[in-house]
C-alpha positions as CSV (number, residue, x, y, z in Angstrom):
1,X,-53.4,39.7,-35.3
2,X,-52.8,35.8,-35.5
3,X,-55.8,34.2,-36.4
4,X,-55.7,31.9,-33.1
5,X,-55.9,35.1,-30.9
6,X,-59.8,34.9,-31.6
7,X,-59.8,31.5,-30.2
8,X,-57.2,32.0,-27.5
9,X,-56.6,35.6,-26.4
10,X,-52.8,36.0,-25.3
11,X,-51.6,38.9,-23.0
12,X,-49.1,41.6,-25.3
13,X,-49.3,39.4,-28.5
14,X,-47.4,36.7,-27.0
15,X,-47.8,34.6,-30.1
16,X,-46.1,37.5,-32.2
17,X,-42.7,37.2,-29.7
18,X,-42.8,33.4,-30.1
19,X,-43.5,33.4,-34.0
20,X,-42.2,36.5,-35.3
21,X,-43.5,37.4,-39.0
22,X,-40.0,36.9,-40.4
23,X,-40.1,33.5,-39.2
24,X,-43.6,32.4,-39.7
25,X,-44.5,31.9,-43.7
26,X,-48.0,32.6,-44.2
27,X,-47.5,30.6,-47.8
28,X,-46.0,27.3,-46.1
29,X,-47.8,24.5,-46.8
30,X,-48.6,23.9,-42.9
31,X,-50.2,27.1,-42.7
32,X,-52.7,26.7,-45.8
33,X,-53.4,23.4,-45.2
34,X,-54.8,24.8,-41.6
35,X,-57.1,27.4,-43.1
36,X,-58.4,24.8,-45.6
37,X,-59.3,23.0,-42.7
38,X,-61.0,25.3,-41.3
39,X,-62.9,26.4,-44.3
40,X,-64.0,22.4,-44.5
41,X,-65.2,21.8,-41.3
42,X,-67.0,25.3,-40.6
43,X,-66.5,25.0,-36.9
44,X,-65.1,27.0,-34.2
45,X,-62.4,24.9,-32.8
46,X,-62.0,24.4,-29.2
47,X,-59.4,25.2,-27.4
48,X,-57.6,22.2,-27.2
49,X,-57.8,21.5,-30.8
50,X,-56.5,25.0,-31.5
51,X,-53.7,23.7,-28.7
52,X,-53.0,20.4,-30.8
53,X,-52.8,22.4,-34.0
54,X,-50.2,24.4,-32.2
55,X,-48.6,22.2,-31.4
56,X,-47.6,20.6,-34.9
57,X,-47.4,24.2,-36.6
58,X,-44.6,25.5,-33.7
59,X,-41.7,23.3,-33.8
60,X,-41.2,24.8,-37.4
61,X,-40.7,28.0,-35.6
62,X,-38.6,27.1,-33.2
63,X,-34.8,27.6,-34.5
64,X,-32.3,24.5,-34.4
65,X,-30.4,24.4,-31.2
66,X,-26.6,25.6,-31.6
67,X,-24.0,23.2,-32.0
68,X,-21.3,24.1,-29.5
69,X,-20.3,21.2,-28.3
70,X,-16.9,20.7,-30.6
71,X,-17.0,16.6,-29.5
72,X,-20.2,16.8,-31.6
73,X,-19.8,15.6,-35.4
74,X,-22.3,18.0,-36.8
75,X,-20.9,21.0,-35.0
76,X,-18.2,21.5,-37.9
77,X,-15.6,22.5,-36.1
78,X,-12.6,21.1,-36.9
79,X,-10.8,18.1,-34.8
80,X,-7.2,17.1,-34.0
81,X,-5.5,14.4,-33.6
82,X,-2.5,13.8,-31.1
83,X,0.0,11.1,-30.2
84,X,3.3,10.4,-29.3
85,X,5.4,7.9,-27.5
86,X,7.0,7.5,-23.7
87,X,10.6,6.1,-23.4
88,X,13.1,5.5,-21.0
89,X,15.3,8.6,-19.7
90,X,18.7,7.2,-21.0
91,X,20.2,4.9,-23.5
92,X,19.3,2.6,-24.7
93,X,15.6,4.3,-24.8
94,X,13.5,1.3,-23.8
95,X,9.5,2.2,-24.1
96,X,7.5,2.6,-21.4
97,X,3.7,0.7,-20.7
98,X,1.7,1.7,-18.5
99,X,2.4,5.9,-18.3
100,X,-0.7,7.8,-17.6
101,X,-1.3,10.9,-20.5
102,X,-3.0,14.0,-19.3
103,X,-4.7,16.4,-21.3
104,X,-5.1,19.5,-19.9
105,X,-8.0,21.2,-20.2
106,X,-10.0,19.1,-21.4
107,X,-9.1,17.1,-18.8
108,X,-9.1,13.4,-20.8
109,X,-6.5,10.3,-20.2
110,X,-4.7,7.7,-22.2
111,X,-2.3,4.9,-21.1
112,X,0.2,4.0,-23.0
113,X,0.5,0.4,-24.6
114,X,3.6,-2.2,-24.4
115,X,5.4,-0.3,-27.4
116,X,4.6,3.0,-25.0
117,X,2.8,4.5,-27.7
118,X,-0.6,7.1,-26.8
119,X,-2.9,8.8,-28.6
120,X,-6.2,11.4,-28.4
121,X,-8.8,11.3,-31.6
122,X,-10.8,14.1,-31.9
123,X,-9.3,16.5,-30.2
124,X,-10.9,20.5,-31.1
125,X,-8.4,23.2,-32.0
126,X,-6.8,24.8,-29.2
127,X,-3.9,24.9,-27.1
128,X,-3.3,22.4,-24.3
129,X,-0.9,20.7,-21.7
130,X,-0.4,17.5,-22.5
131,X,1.3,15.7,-18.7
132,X,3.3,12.5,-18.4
133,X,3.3,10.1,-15.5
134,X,4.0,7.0,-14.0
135,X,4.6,5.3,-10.5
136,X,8.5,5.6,-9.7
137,X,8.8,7.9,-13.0
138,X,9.3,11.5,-12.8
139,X,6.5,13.7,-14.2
140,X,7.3,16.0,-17.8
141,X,5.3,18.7,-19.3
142,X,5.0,20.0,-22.7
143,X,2.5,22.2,-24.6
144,X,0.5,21.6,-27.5
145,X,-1.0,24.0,-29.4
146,X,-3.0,22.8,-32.5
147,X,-5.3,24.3,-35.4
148,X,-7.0,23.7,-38.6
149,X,-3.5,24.0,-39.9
150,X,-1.7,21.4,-38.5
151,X,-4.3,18.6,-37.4
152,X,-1.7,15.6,-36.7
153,X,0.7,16.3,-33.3
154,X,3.2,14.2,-32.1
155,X,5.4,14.3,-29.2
156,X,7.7,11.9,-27.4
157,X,8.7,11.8,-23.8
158,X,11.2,10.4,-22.4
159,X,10.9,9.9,-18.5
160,X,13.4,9.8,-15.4
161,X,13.1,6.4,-13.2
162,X,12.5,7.6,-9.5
163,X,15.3,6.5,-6.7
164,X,13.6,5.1,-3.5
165,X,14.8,3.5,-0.5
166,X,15.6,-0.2,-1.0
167,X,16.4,-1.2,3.1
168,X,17.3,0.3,5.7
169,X,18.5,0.0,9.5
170,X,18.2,3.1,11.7
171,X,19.3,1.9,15.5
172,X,20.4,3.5,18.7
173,X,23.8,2.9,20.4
174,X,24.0,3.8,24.6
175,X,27.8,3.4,25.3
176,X,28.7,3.6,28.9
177,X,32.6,5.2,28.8
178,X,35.0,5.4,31.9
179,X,36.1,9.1,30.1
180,X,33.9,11.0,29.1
181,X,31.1,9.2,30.1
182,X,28.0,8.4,28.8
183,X,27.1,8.5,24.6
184,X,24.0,8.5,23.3
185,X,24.3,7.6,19.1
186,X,22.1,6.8,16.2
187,X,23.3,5.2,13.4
188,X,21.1,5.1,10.1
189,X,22.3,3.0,7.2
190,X,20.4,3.3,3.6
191,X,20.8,1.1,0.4
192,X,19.1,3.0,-2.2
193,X,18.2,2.1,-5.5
194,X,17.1,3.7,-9.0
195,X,15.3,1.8,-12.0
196,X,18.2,3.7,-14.4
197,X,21.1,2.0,-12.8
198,X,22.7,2.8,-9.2
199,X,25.1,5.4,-10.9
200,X,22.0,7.9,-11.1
201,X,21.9,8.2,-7.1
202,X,23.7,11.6,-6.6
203,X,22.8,11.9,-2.8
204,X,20.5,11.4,0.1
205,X,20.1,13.6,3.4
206,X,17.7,12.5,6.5
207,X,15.5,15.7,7.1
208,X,13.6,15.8,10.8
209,X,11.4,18.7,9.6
210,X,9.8,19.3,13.4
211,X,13.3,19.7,14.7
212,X,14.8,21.9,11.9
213,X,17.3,19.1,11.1
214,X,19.0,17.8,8.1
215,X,21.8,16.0,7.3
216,X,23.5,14.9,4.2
217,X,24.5,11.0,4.0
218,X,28.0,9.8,3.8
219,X,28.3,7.1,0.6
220,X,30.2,4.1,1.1
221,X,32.4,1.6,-0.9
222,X,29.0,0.4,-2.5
223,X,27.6,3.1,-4.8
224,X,24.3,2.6,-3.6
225,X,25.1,2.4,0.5
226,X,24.9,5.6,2.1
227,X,25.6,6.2,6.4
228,X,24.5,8.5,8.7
229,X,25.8,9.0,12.3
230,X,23.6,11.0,15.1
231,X,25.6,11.9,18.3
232,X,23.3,13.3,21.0
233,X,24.9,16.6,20.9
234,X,23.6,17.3,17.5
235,X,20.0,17.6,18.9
236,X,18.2,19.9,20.8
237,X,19.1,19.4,24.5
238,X,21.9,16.8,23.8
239,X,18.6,14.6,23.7
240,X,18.6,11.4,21.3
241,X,14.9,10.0,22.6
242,X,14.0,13.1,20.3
243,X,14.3,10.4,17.2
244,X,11.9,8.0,18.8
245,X,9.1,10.8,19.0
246,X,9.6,12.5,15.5
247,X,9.5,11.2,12.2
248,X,12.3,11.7,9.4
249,X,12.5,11.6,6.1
250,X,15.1,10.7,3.5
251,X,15.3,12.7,0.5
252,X,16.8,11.2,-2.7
253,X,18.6,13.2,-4.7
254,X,19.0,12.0,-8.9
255,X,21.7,13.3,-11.5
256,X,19.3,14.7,-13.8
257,X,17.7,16.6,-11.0
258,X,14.7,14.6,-9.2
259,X,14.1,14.5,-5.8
260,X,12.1,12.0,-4.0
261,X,11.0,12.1,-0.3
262,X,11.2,8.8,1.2
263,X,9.1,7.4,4.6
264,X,8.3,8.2,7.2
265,X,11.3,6.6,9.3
266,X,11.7,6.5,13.1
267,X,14.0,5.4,15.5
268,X,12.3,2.0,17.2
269,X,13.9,2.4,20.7
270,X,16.8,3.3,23.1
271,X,18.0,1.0,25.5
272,X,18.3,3.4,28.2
273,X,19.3,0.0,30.9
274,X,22.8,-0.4,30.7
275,X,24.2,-3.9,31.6
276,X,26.5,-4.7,34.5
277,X,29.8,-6.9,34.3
278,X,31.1,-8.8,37.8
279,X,33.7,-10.1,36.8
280,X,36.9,-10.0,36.0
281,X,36.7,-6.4,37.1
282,X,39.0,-3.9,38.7
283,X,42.5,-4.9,37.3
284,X,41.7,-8.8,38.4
285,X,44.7,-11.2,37.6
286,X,43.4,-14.3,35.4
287,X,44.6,-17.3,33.5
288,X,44.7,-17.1,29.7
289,X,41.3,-18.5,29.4
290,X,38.8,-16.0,31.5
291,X,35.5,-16.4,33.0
292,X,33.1,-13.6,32.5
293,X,30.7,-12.9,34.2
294,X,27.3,-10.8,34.7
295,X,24.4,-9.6,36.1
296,X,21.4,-11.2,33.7
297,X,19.7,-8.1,31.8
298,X,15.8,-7.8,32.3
299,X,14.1,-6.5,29.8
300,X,10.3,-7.0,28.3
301,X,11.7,-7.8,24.8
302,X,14.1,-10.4,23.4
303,X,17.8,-9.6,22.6
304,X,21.4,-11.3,22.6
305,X,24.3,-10.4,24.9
306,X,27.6,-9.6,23.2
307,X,31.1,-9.9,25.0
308,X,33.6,-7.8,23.5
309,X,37.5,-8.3,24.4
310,X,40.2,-5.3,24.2
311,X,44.2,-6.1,24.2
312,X,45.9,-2.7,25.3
313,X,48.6,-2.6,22.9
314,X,51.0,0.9,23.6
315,X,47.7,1.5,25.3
316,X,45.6,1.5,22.2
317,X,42.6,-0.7,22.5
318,X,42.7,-3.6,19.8
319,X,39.9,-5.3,19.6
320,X,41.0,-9.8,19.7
321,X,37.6,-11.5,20.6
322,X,34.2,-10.8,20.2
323,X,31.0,-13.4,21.5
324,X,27.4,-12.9,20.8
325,X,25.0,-15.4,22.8
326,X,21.9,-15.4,21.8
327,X,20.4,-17.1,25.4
328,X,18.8,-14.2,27.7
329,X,19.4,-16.3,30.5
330,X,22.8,-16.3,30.3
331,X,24.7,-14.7,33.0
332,X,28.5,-16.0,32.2
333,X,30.9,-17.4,29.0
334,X,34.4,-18.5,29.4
335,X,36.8,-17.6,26.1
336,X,37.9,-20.4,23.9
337,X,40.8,-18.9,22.7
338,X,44.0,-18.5,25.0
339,X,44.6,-15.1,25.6
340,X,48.7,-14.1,25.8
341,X,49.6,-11.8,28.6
342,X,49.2,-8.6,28.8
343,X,46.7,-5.9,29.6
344,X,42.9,-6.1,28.7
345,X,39.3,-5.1,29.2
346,X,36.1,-6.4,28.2
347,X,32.1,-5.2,28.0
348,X,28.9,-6.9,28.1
349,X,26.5,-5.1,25.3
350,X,23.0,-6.0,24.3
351,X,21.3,-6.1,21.6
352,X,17.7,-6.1,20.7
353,X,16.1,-7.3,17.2
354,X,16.0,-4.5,15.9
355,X,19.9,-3.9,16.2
356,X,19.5,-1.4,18.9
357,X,22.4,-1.6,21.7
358,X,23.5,-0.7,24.7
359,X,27.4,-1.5,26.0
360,X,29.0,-1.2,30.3
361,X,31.8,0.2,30.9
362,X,35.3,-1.1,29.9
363,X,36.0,-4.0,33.0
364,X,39.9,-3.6,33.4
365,X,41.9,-7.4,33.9
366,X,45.8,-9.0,33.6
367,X,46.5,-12.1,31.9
368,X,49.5,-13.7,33.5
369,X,50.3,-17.3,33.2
């Protein structure tokens, strides 16, 4: 039995569990210095001497605590070192500051400096993701797996700039038509841009995702226009107000295979109001220089009238004068130019601010001088 069981009894040999004899050296100096001690002062010691004593005679049988931690310099395990650089996707590479490094998962970050270099110091053995990123740059993935054996990794990424939307107009057209009749049509319009040159745009659709609708965008003469036209019929129950209640997206489509999701977009209104010509009207016989005129248009929101003037030519419409006025209160305009004789019509549209229109019916007249 210890020798401080006599002063302190302990339930089950206690002591013995938390000092085993193959960890406790009866020859240490600690221990012999105690029993001289004891042997000097020929006294029983009290309780919370004995406690005190304890107290400086345990630590040495308490075991160091394990190094695990392998961030910890004394833990000896060995450490690895990796960095890299980020470029641009194609030539010439440019390097990239800024890009935000991932290692996964020990889930610790670097940025990359103006020369778009990175680096992670001390990084433990093992075998990790190591994630690229950046705000308008695609994301890329590689693996790293290091050891003892190769403690210096390198790796280089090159990114893909995003495309986004650069502007955009996405209006509503109500025509008003003798034959067939009524048209209800909107027009979006898209100029798109990519940090790797306009070339890299492959394509662009609107997607309505609530309606089950996508459509691909036509391109134009620019390479980085791109037009979309909506006719009524194309929606559920011929109905275009469907685009002023749902929002659509427009996904961007990159040659070496990204795809961006731009918005949300929504149409702003339809000018349901259509406006009302007087005159000339109903195959009316004028001079070459016509007044027109019209009901004025009330509305809650600003807008412009536009008078549009149609020369049937072999009975195809072509289209000789065209007059925006941009005074609401407005309700006629005479043409400047003479018009020769012949057969025409003309219609009053309106337009709001945000390009959205609506157009009368054609208003048959003669011209004959």
């Amino acid at each position: 039995m210890c020798w401080f069981n006599r002063l302190l009894p302990i339930r089950e040999n206690s002591w013995q569990k938390a000092c085993p004899k193959t960890e406790i050296d009866l020859q240490s100096p600690n221990i012999l210095l105690f029993f001289q001690m004891l042997n000097l002062l020929k006294i029983r010691c009290s309780i919370g001497v004995a406690l005190a004593l304890c107290a400086m005679i345990l630590p040495a049988c308490v075991p160091d605590a394990p190094r695990l931690n392998p961030f910890d310099p004394g833990s000896g395990s060995e450490a690895t070192a990796i960095s890299g650089r980020v470029f641009t996707y194609y030539e010439p590479r440019q390097p990239l500051a800024g890009v935000l490094l991932r290692l996964q998962p020990l889930n610790i970050a670097a940025v990359t400096d103006a020369a778009g270099n990175f680096s992670f110091a001390n990084v433990p053995a093992g075998d990790y993701q190591l994630i690229a990123s950046g705000e308008n740059w695609s994301a890329d993935t590689t693996t790293v797996s290091v050891s003892a054996q190769n403690l210096q990794q390198e790796r280089t990424f090159f990114l893909n700039a995003l495309p986004r939307v650069s502007r955009y107009r996405f209006f509503s057209e109500h025509i008003d038509r003798i034959f067939p009749g009524e048209q209800y049509i909107a027009r979006l319009s898209v100029i798109a841009e990519d940090p790797d040159g306009p070339g890299d745009i492959r394509e662009l659709h609107l997607e309505i995702p609530e309606l089950a609708f996508t459509r691909q965008l036509a391109p134009t003469a620019r390479v980085d226009s791109f037009t979309l036209t909506i006719e009524d019929i194309e929606l559920p129950e011929n109905n275009l107000f469907l685009l002023t209640e749902y929002e659509c997206n427009i996904i961007l489509f990159d040659d070496p295979g990204a795809q961006v999701s731009d918005g949300p977009f929504r149409l702003s209104r339809i000018i349901e109001q259509k406006p009302l010509p007087l005159s000339p009207a109903r195959f009316d016989t004028t001079d070459a220089r016509p007044q027109f005129q019209w009901q004025r248009f009330l509305v809650p929101y600003q807008f412009s009238y536009q008078v549009d003037i149609y020369n049937l030519i072999a009975g195809i419409p072509v289209l000789v004068g065209q007059q925006t006025l941009a005074d609401p209160f407005t309700s006629q305009w005479q043409s400047v130019d003479s018009l020769a004789d012949g057969q025409y019509y003309w219609t009053l549209g309106v337009r709001d601010l945000l390009g959205n229109f609506s157009r009368s019916e054609e208003q048959y007249f003669l011209i004959r001088q």
